[in-house]
N, C-alpha and C positions, 0 to 999 in steps of 0.2 A: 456690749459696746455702750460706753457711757454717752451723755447727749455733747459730752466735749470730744468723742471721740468720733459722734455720728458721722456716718458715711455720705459725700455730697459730689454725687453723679458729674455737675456741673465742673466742679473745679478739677475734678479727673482729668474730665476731659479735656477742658484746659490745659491740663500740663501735658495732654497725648500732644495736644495744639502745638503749644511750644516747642515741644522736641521737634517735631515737623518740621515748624518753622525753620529751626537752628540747621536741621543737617539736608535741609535742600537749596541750594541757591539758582544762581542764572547758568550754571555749568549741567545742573542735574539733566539728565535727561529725558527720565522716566520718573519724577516726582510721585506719582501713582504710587510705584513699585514701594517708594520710601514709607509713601503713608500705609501699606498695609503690611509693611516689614514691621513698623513702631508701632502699629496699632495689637498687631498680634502679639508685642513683644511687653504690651500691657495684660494682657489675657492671663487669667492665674492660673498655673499649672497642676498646682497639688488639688486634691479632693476637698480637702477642707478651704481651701482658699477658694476656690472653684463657689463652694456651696451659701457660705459666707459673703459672697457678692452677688448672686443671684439672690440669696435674701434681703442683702440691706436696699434693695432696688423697691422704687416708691410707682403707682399707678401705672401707665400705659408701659414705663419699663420694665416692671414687673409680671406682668403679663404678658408681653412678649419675649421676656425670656424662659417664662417657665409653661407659660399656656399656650405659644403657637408656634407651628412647625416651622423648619429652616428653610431658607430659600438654595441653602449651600448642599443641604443634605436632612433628609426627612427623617423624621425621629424614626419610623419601621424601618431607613436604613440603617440607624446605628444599633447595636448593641451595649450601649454604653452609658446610659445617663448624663454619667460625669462631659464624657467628651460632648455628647450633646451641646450639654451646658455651656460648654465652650463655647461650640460653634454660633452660640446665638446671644453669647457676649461679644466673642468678637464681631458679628454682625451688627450688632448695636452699637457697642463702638465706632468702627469702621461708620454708618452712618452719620453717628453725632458728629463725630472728625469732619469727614468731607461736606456736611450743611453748615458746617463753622465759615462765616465769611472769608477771614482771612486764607483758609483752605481751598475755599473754592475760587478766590484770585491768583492763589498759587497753581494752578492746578488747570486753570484754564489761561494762563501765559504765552 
C-alpha cells in the first residue's frame, strides 16, 4: 500500500457516519438496528480483505483487534481466525460509529 494509498481508520468511519446519517430519519424506529445493519455491511468479508485491514490498523486498534478477546464471542469459541477477525472489526467499528457525536444525538432522540 503506498503512503497515497494509506489506510485512515478515521475517514472510514466517517463515511460508516454518513451512511447512518442518510438512511435514518425522524420515521426510523429502531435507528440502533440501522447502525449495526451499515456498520456490519462495512466489515470485509473475503480472507484477504479481512487480514489487510486488521493490518493496516495503528496502536490501541491494533491491538484490539488482533491481541484481545471478543466481547461477542471468545476467540476458544471460534474456530476460525478469519471470522474472528471479523467479529472484533466490526466491534470496533460499531464502537467508533456510535461514540461519533452526531450518532450519539441520533440515537438518543
Amino acid at each position: 500500500m503506498s503512503v497515497k494509498e494509506q489506510f485512515n481508520l478515521h475517514n472510514f468511519v466517517n463515511d460508516i457516519v454518513d451512511e447512518v446519517i442518510d438512511n435514518v430519519d425522524d420515521d426510523t424506529q429502531y435507528p440502533q438496528d440501522i447502525v449495526t445493519e451499515i456498520v456490519d455491511g462495512w466489515v470485509p468479508v473475503y480472507n484477504a480483505g479481512v487480514v489487510d485491514f486488521a493490518n493496516s490498523l495503528h496502536g490501541e486498534d491494533f491491538t484490539f483487534v488482533w491481541l484481545t478477546d471478543s466481547d461477542i464471542t471468545p476467540m476458544s469459541d471460534c474456530n476460525n481466525v478469519i471470522r474472528f477477525l471479523q467479529i472484533k472489526i466490526f466491534e470496533l467499528l460499531y464502537n467508533k460509529v456510535c461514540d461519533n457525536v452526531k450518532i450519539k444525538e441520533l440515537l438518543n432522540r
